[in-house]
N, C-alpha and C positions, 0 to 999 in steps of 0.2 A: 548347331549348324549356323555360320556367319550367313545373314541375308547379303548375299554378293551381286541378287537379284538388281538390288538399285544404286548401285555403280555405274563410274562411267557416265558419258553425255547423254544416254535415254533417263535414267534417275534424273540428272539435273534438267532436263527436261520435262519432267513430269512436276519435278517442283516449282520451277517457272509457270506451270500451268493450271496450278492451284487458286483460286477466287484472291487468295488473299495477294499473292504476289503481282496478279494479275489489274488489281486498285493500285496497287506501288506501284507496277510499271506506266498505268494511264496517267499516273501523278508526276512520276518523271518525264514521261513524254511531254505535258501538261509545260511543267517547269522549263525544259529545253526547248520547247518552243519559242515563249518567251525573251528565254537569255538568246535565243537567236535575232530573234526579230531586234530587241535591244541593240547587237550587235550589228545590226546593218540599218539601223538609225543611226548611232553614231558612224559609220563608214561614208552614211551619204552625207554627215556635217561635215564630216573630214575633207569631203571633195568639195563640197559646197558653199559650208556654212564660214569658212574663214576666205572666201572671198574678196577680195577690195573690189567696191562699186565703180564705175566706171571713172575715169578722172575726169574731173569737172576743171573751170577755168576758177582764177584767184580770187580769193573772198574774202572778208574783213574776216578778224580771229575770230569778234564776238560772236558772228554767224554761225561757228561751229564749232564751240568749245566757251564754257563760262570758266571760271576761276575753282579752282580744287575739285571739278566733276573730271570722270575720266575719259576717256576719248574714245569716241568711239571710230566706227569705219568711216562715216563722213567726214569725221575729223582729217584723219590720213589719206585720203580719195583725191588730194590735189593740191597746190601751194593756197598759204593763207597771207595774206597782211596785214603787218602788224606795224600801229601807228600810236607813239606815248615819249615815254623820256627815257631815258637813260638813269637807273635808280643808283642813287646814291650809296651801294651796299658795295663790300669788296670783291673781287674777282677772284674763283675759286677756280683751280686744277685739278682737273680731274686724271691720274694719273694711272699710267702701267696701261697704255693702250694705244695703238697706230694709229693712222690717219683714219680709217675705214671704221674704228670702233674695235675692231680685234685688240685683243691682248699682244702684247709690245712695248718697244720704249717710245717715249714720248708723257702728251699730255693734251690734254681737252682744255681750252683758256676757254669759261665761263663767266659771263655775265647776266645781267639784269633788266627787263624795262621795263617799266611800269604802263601798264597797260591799263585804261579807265574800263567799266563794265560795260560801258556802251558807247559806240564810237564817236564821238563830240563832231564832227565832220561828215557824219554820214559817207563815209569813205567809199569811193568809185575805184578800184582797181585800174581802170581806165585812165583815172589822174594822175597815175604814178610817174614820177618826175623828179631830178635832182633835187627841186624844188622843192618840194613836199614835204611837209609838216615844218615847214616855215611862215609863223603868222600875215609876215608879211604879202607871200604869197595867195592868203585867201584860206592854207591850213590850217587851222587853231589846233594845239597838241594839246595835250595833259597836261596841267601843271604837277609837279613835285606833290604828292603827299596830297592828292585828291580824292583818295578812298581807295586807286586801281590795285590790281595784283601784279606781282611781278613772275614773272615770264622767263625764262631761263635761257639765255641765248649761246651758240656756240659762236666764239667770235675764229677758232682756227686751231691747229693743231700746230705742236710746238717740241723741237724732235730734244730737247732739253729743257726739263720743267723748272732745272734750278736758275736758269736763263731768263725764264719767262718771269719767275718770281720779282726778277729785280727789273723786271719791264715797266714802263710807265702803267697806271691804274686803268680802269675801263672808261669808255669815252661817255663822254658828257651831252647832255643838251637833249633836244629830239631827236628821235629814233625814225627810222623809214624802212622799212625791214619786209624783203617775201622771200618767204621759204618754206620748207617742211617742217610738221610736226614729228615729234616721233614721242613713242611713251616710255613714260619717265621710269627707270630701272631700276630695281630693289635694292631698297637700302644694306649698305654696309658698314656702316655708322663711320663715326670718326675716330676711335679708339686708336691708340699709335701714329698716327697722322699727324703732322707736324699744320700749322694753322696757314687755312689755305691750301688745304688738301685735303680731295675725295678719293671715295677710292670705288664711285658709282655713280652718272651721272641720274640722282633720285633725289626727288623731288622731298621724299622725306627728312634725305639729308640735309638738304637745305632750308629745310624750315629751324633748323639750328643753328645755323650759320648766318642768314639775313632776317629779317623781321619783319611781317607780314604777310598777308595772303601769297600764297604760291600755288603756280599752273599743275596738276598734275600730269606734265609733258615737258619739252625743251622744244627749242625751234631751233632748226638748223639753215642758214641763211644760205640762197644759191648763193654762184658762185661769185656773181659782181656784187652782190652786198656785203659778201667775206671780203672780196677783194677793196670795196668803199672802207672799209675798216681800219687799213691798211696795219692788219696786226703782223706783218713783216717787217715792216718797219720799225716796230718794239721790237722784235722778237725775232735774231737770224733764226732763220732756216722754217720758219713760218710759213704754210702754206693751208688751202681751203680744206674745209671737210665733207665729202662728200654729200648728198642726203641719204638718207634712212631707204633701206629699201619698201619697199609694201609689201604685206604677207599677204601673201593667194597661193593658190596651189592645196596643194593636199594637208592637211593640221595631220602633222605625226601624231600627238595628243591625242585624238578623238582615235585614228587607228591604233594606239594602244589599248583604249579603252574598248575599241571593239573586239577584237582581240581577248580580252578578260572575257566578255558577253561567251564569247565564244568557248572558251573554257571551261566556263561554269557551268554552259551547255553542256557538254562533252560528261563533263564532273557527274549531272546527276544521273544521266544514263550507268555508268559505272557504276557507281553509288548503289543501283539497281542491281545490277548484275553481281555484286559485293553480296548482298543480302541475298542473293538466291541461292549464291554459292555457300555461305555461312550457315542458311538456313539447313541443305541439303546434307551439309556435315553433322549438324548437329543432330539430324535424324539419321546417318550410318548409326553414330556415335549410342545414340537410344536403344536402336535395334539390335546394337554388338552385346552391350549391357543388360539388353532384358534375355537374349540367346544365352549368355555364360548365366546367369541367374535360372533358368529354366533347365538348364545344364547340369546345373549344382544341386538343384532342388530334386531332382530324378535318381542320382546316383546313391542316396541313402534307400532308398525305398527298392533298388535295384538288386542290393546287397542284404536288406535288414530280417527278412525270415527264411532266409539259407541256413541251415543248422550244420556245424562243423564236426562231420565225420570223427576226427581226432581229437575232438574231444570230449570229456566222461569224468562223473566223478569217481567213481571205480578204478580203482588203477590196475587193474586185470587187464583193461582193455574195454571196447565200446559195450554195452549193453546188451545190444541185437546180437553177441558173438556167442555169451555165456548161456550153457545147457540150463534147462528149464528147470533140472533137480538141484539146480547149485544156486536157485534163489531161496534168502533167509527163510528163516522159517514165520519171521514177525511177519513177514508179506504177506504171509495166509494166515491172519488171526482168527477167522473166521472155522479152519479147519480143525484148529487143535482145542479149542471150547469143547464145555461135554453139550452133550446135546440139550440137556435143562436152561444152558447160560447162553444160548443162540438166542438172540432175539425171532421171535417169531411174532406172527398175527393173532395173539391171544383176547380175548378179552381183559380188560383194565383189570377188572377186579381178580380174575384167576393172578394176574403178576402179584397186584400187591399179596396174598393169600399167601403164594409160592413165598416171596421175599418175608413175610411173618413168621414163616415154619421156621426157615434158615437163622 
Protein backbone atom coordinates (compact mmCIF):
# COMPACT_ATOMS: atom_id res chain seq x y z
CA UNK A 1 0.00 0.00 0.00
CA UNK A 2 1.36 3.47 -1.40
CA UNK A 3 1.69 5.92 1.94
CA UNK A 4 -0.72 8.44 0.16
CA UNK A 5 -1.16 9.48 3.87
CA UNK A 6 1.70 12.32 3.32
CA UNK A 7 0.66 14.01 0.10
CA UNK A 8 -0.55 17.15 -0.54
CA UNK A 9 -0.09 20.49 1.45
CA UNK A 10 -0.56 18.67 5.09
CA UNK A 11 2.68 16.32 4.32
CA UNK A 12 4.54 19.34 2.98
CA UNK A 13 3.68 20.88 5.85
CA UNK A 14 4.73 18.61 8.38
CA UNK A 15 8.08 18.69 6.77
CA UNK A 16 8.42 22.28 7.00
CA UNK A 17 7.92 21.70 10.54
CA UNK A 18 10.53 19.45 11.37
CA UNK A 19 13.61 20.93 13.75
CA UNK A 20 15.83 20.66 10.87
CA UNK A 21 14.02 22.67 8.36
CA UNK A 22 12.85 24.85 10.99
CA UNK A 23 17.17 26.21 11.65
CA UNK A 24 16.99 26.79 7.64
CA UNK A 25 14.11 28.66 7.67
CA UNK A 26 15.55 31.04 10.93
CA UNK A 27 18.78 31.18 8.61
CA UNK A 28 16.83 32.43 5.64
CA UNK A 29 14.70 34.69 7.54
CA UNK A 30 18.25 35.72 9.22
CA UNK A 31 19.75 36.35 5.52
CA UNK A 32 16.62 38.36 4.05
CA UNK A 33 16.58 40.53 6.63
CA UNK A 34 19.84 41.68 5.97
CA UNK A 35 19.69 41.79 2.15
CA UNK A 36 16.61 44.11 3.04
CA UNK A 37 17.86 46.33 5.22
CA UNK A 38 21.07 46.45 2.68
CA UNK A 39 18.56 47.46 0.24
CA UNK A 40 17.11 50.51 1.85
CA UNK A 41 20.47 51.82 2.79
CA UNK A 42 21.30 52.10 -0.52
CA UNK A 43 17.60 53.47 -1.46
CA UNK A 44 18.26 56.26 1.03
CA UNK A 45 21.87 57.07 -0.89
CA UNK A 46 20.03 57.16 -3.88
CA UNK A 47 17.73 60.07 -2.48
CA UNK A 48 20.25 61.41 -0.45
CA UNK A 49 23.58 60.62 -0.91
CA UNK A 50 24.15 62.08 -4.56
CA UNK A 51 23.03 65.27 -3.57
CA UNK A 52 24.94 68.60 -4.67
CA UNK A 53 25.63 70.85 -1.45
CA UNK A 54 24.04 74.04 -1.66
CA UNK A 55 25.77 76.53 -4.23
CA UNK A 56 28.21 78.63 -2.89
CA UNK A 57 29.58 81.90 -4.37
CA UNK A 58 33.07 81.89 -6.81
CA UNK A 59 36.25 80.61 -5.56
CA UNK A 60 39.76 80.26 -6.66
CA UNK A 61 40.34 76.47 -8.31
CA UNK A 62 43.01 75.77 -5.85
CA UNK A 63 40.26 76.05 -3.01
CA UNK A 64 38.56 73.00 -4.39
CA UNK A 65 40.37 70.85 -6.44
CA UNK A 66 44.40 70.14 -6.56
CA UNK A 67 45.85 68.64 -9.80
CA UNK A 68 45.04 64.88 -10.84
CA UNK A 69 42.81 64.37 -7.36
CA UNK A 70 39.07 63.82 -8.38
CA UNK A 71 36.36 66.15 -7.69
CA UNK A 72 34.44 65.97 -5.44
CA UNK A 73 30.66 67.61 -4.63
CA UNK A 74 32.48 70.84 -3.44
CA UNK A 75 34.15 70.91 -6.45
CA UNK A 76 30.79 71.19 -8.54
CA UNK A 77 28.67 73.11 -5.77
CA UNK A 78 29.31 76.57 -7.60
CA UNK A 79 31.59 78.47 -10.40
CA UNK A 80 35.45 78.48 -9.57
CA UNK A 81 38.33 80.88 -10.99
CA UNK A 82 40.58 80.12 -12.73
CA UNK A 83 43.82 82.44 -12.99
CA UNK A 84 47.45 81.22 -15.18
CA UNK A 85 48.44 81.29 -18.80
CA UNK A 86 47.32 79.90 -21.53
CA UNK A 87 49.69 76.63 -22.15
CA UNK A 88 51.45 76.15 -25.03
CA UNK A 89 50.02 72.69 -26.09
CA UNK A 90 47.66 72.14 -29.09
CA UNK A 91 43.92 72.42 -29.23
CA UNK A 92 42.10 69.25 -29.44
CA UNK A 93 38.33 68.28 -30.83
CA UNK A 94 36.55 66.61 -29.26
CA UNK A 95 34.16 65.34 -31.72
CA UNK A 96 30.49 63.47 -32.51
CA UNK A 97 28.71 65.72 -30.07
CA UNK A 98 26.18 68.89 -29.82
CA UNK A 99 26.29 71.87 -28.17
CA UNK A 100 24.77 70.54 -24.75
CA UNK A 101 27.46 67.47 -24.82
CA UNK A 102 24.85 64.88 -26.36
CA UNK A 103 25.89 62.82 -29.12
CA UNK A 104 25.54 64.94 -32.57
CA UNK A 105 27.50 66.80 -35.25
CA UNK A 106 29.66 69.14 -34.27
CA UNK A 107 32.82 69.34 -31.97
CA UNK A 108 34.04 70.41 -28.49
CA UNK A 109 37.40 73.19 -29.30
CA UNK A 110 39.73 72.27 -26.27
CA UNK A 111 42.32 73.98 -24.77
CA UNK A 112 44.83 74.42 -21.94
CA UNK A 113 45.94 76.62 -18.85
CA UNK A 114 48.24 76.18 -16.80
CA UNK A 115 47.28 76.70 -13.69
CA UNK A 116 50.03 77.17 -10.65
CA UNK A 117 49.22 75.00 -7.38
CA UNK A 118 48.59 77.82 -5.33
CA UNK A 119 47.29 80.90 -6.35
CA UNK A 120 50.43 83.63 -6.64
CA UNK A 121 47.67 86.62 -6.10
CA UNK A 122 45.80 85.21 -3.43
CA UNK A 123 42.78 85.62 -5.74
CA UNK A 124 39.57 87.63 -4.57
CA UNK A 125 36.72 86.72 -6.77
CA UNK A 126 35.59 90.19 -5.93
CA UNK A 127 38.58 91.59 -8.14
CA UNK A 128 37.28 90.06 -11.24
CA UNK A 129 37.80 92.51 -13.96
CA UNK A 130 38.83 92.87 -17.72
CA UNK A 131 41.75 93.71 -16.14
CA UNK A 132 42.75 90.80 -14.34
CA UNK A 133 45.73 88.94 -14.55
CA UNK A 134 47.43 91.56 -16.16
CA UNK A 135 50.89 92.37 -14.05
CA UNK A 136 50.37 95.67 -14.61
CA UNK A 137 47.30 95.91 -13.15
CA UNK A 138 48.62 94.62 -9.49
CA UNK A 139 47.81 90.59 -10.99
CA UNK A 140 50.83 88.69 -11.29
CA UNK A 141 49.97 85.32 -13.34
CA UNK A 142 51.79 82.21 -13.86
CA UNK A 143 54.62 82.17 -15.74
CA UNK A 144 54.90 79.46 -18.64
CA UNK A 145 56.35 76.23 -17.35
CA UNK A 146 56.33 77.09 -13.50
CA UNK A 147 55.56 73.48 -12.26
CA UNK A 148 51.28 74.41 -12.67
CA UNK A 149 48.94 71.65 -14.18
CA UNK A 150 47.02 72.26 -16.95
CA UNK A 151 43.36 72.52 -16.80
CA UNK A 152 41.32 71.56 -19.83
CA UNK A 153 39.12 74.35 -20.95
CA UNK A 154 36.09 74.39 -23.34
CA UNK A 155 36.69 77.34 -25.47
CA UNK A 156 32.93 76.64 -27.74
CA UNK A 157 31.33 74.28 -29.77
CA UNK A 158 31.87 74.22 -33.49
CA UNK A 159 29.01 72.87 -35.82
CA UNK A 160 32.07 71.74 -38.37
CA UNK A 161 35.10 70.23 -36.84
CA UNK A 162 37.04 70.09 -40.14
CA UNK A 163 36.43 74.13 -40.10
CA UNK A 164 37.67 74.43 -36.82
CA UNK A 165 40.81 72.50 -37.51
CA UNK A 166 42.14 75.02 -39.84
CA UNK A 167 41.04 77.89 -37.29
CA UNK A 168 43.76 79.84 -35.84
CA UNK A 169 45.55 77.78 -32.63
CA UNK A 170 44.36 78.55 -28.95
CA UNK A 171 44.94 81.95 -27.43
CA UNK A 172 47.94 82.94 -25.72
CA UNK A 173 49.03 85.01 -22.66
CA UNK A 174 47.00 85.10 -19.43
CA UNK A 175 43.98 83.37 -18.82
CA UNK A 176 40.95 85.00 -16.50
CA UNK A 177 38.57 82.32 -16.70
CA UNK A 178 34.96 81.52 -14.11
CA UNK A 179 33.11 78.83 -14.83
CA UNK A 180 32.09 75.25 -14.04
CA UNK A 181 33.73 72.16 -13.31
CA UNK A 182 32.53 69.17 -14.65
CA UNK A 183 34.29 65.60 -14.42
CA UNK A 184 36.41 64.50 -16.87
CA UNK A 185 34.83 61.44 -19.00
CA UNK A 186 36.13 57.95 -19.61
CA UNK A 187 38.62 57.49 -21.80
CA UNK A 188 38.33 56.33 -25.43
CA UNK A 189 41.54 56.47 -26.48
CA UNK A 190 42.81 57.79 -29.80
CA UNK A 191 42.85 54.71 -31.94
CA UNK A 192 41.42 55.72 -35.54
CA UNK A 193 41.39 59.48 -34.86
CA UNK A 194 43.09 61.53 -37.01
CA UNK A 195 45.65 64.03 -34.79
CA UNK A 196 43.68 66.41 -32.90
CA UNK A 197 40.87 64.41 -32.29
CA UNK A 198 39.06 62.94 -29.25
CA UNK A 199 36.55 61.20 -29.20
CA UNK A 200 35.73 61.87 -25.06
CA UNK A 201 36.31 64.79 -23.34
CA UNK A 202 39.01 62.67 -20.51
CA UNK A 203 41.41 63.71 -18.99
CA UNK A 204 43.06 60.41 -19.56
CA UNK A 205 43.12 61.02 -23.01
CA UNK A 206 44.90 63.85 -22.79
CA UNK A 207 47.67 62.97 -20.83
CA UNK A 208 48.67 61.62 -24.45
CA UNK A 209 48.32 64.26 -26.20
CA UNK A 210 49.88 67.32 -24.03
CA UNK A 211 52.62 66.80 -21.51
CA UNK A 212 52.29 67.38 -18.01
CA UNK A 213 50.23 67.26 -14.94
CA UNK A 214 46.57 67.25 -15.99
CA UNK A 215 43.13 68.27 -13.95
CA UNK A 216 41.18 65.32 -13.44
CA UNK A 217 37.94 67.65 -14.81
CA UNK A 218 37.50 70.36 -17.60
CA UNK A 219 36.24 73.75 -17.00
CA UNK A 220 33.51 75.14 -18.93
CA UNK A 221 33.64 78.81 -19.05
CA UNK A 222 30.16 80.97 -18.53
CA UNK A 223 28.94 82.58 -21.08
CA UNK A 224 31.00 86.04 -21.42
CA UNK A 225 34.17 84.29 -20.95
CA UNK A 226 33.25 81.87 -24.02
CA UNK A 227 31.99 84.91 -25.59
CA UNK A 228 35.80 86.98 -24.44
CA UNK A 229 37.29 84.21 -26.42
CA UNK A 230 35.73 85.11 -29.27
CA UNK A 231 36.01 81.57 -30.82
CA UNK A 232 33.35 82.76 -33.59
CA UNK A 233 35.46 84.61 -34.87
CA UNK A 234 37.85 81.55 -35.92
CA UNK A 235 35.26 79.47 -36.35
CA UNK A 236 31.72 80.15 -38.45
CA UNK A 237 28.86 79.09 -36.83
CA UNK A 238 30.62 78.98 -33.26
CA UNK A 239 28.70 79.45 -30.38
CA UNK A 240 28.98 78.87 -26.28
CA UNK A 241 28.57 75.73 -24.46
CA UNK A 242 26.41 75.45 -21.88
CA UNK A 243 27.51 74.39 -18.22
CA UNK A 244 27.33 70.95 -16.96
CA UNK A 245 24.47 70.33 -15.22
CA UNK A 246 24.67 69.15 -11.30
CA UNK A 247 23.68 65.66 -10.27
CA UNK A 248 20.95 65.64 -7.38
CA UNK A 249 18.04 64.01 -7.32
CA UNK A 250 17.68 60.39 -7.00
CA UNK A 251 21.18 58.11 -8.27
CA UNK A 252 19.50 55.50 -10.53
CA UNK A 253 22.67 53.49 -9.55
CA UNK A 254 22.29 53.00 -5.85
CA UNK A 255 18.37 52.08 -6.93
CA UNK A 256 19.64 49.47 -8.97
CA UNK A 257 21.69 48.22 -6.47
CA UNK A 258 18.80 48.27 -4.05
CA UNK A 259 16.94 46.57 -6.12
CA UNK A 260 19.48 43.39 -6.14
CA UNK A 261 19.33 43.73 -2.09
CA UNK A 262 16.02 43.24 -2.75
CA UNK A 263 16.10 40.08 -4.73
CA UNK A 264 18.46 38.32 -2.99
CA UNK A 265 16.06 38.87 -0.18
CA UNK A 266 13.28 37.31 -1.90
CA UNK A 267 16.05 34.39 -3.50
CA UNK A 268 16.65 32.96 -0.02
CA UNK A 269 13.21 32.74 1.28
CA UNK A 270 12.65 30.49 -1.95
CA UNK A 271 15.80 28.87 -1.67
CA UNK A 272 13.93 27.67 1.60
CA UNK A 273 10.91 26.67 0.37
CA UNK A 274 12.99 24.63 -2.57
CA UNK A 275 14.43 22.48 0.15
CA UNK A 276 11.21 21.65 1.94
CA UNK A 277 9.63 20.88 -1.23
CA UNK A 278 12.81 18.54 -2.43
CA UNK A 279 13.04 17.40 0.92
CA UNK A 280 9.22 16.17 1.06
CA UNK A 281 9.71 14.30 -2.24
CA UNK A 282 12.44 12.53 -1.50
CA UNK A 283 10.63 11.03 1.53
CA UNK A 284 7.26 10.10 -0.84
CA UNK A 285 9.88 8.65 -3.05
CA UNK A 286 11.54 6.41 0.29
CA UNK A 287 8.24 5.26 1.45
CA UNK A 288 6.95 4.18 -2.31
CA UNK A 289 10.33 1.96 -2.35
CA UNK A 290 10.42 0.54 1.00
CA UNK A 291 6.10 -0.28 0.34
CA UNK A 292 6.98 -2.40 -3.10
CA UNK A 293 10.02 -3.82 -1.29
CA UNK A 294 7.72 -5.13 1.73
CA UNK A 295 5.39 -5.91 -1.08
CA UNK A 296 7.81 -8.37 -2.83
CA UNK A 297 9.27 -9.73 0.17
CA UNK A 298 5.42 -11.17 1.41
CA UNK A 299 4.34 -12.73 -1.78
CA UNK A 300 7.08 -15.73 -1.69
CA UNK A 301 6.08 -16.77 1.70
CA UNK A 302 2.19 -16.18 0.60
CA UNK A 303 2.65 -18.95 -1.93
CA UNK A 304 5.64 -21.15 -0.72
CA UNK A 305 3.91 -24.15 1.45
CA UNK A 306 0.67 -24.52 -0.62
CA UNK A 307 1.22 -28.12 -2.00
CA UNK A 308 -0.26 -28.45 -5.59
CA UNK A 309 -3.05 -30.80 -5.66
CA UNK A 310 -2.04 -31.87 -9.36
CA UNK A 311 0.68 -32.76 -8.80
CA UNK A 312 2.28 -36.45 -7.86
CA UNK A 313 4.92 -38.60 -8.78
CA UNK A 314 2.59 -41.51 -9.68
CA UNK A 315 0.95 -41.01 -12.73
CA UNK A 316 -2.27 -42.73 -11.69
CA UNK A 317 -3.15 -39.72 -10.20
CA UNK A 318 -2.67 -37.83 -6.71
CA UNK A 319 -1.79 -40.19 -3.80
CA UNK A 320 -4.72 -39.50 -1.38
CA UNK A 321 -7.03 -41.20 -4.32
CA UNK A 322 -5.33 -44.73 -4.64
CA UNK A 323 -7.00 -47.73 -2.38
CA UNK A 324 -5.02 -48.73 0.49
CA UNK A 325 -4.53 -52.55 -1.16
CA UNK A 326 -2.86 -51.01 -4.19
CA UNK A 327 0.19 -49.67 -2.16
CA UNK A 328 3.51 -51.78 -3.10
CA UNK A 329 4.17 -54.14 -1.16
CA UNK A 330 7.99 -52.75 -0.29
CA UNK A 331 5.88 -50.05 1.68
CA UNK A 332 5.34 -52.68 4.24
CA UNK A 333 8.76 -54.40 4.64
CA UNK A 334 8.22 -54.71 7.99
CA UNK A 335 5.08 -57.19 7.23
CA UNK A 336 6.52 -59.66 4.98
CA UNK A 337 9.81 -60.58 7.27
CA UNK A 338 9.41 -63.85 9.19
CA UNK A 339 8.86 -63.20 12.41
CA UNK A 340 12.72 -64.26 13.54
CA UNK A 341 14.13 -61.26 11.09
CA UNK A 342 11.83 -58.44 12.70
CA UNK A 343 13.78 -56.53 14.71
CA UNK A 344 12.67 -56.82 18.18
CA UNK A 345 13.87 -55.61 21.92
CA UNK A 346 16.12 -58.68 22.46
CA UNK A 347 18.85 -58.83 24.44
CA UNK A 348 22.47 -58.05 22.51
CA UNK A 349 23.71 -61.30 23.18
CA UNK A 350 20.48 -63.70 22.30
CA UNK A 351 21.01 -61.51 18.50
CA UNK A 352 24.50 -62.30 18.14
CA UNK A 353 23.77 -66.20 19.29
CA UNK A 354 20.54 -66.13 16.74
CA UNK A 355 22.97 -64.54 13.86
CA UNK A 356 25.98 -67.58 14.94
CA UNK A 357 23.44 -70.51 14.44
CA UNK A 358 22.47 -69.06 10.92
Amino acid sequence: MRPTETRGPAGVVRTALRPRMLALLALALGLAVVFAELGSWQLGRARTGQQAPPERAVVPLQQVLAPQEALSAESVAGPVAVRGTWADVPQQLVVGRAADGSPGDGAWVLAAVEVPDADPAGLDPADLDPAAGDPAAGHPVAAPGDGGALLPVVLGWVPDADAAAGAPPAPTGAADLVGELAVSEDPRGLVGLPAGRLAAASSADLLNVWDGRVYAGYLVPDAPSQEALALSSRAPGARAVPPPERESGTNLQNVSYAFQWWVFAAFAVLMWLRVVHDVHRRALERAEDEAEERAAAQEPRATGGAADPERSDDPGGPADDRPAHDHPAHDHPAHDRPADDRPADRDPADRRAQEASR
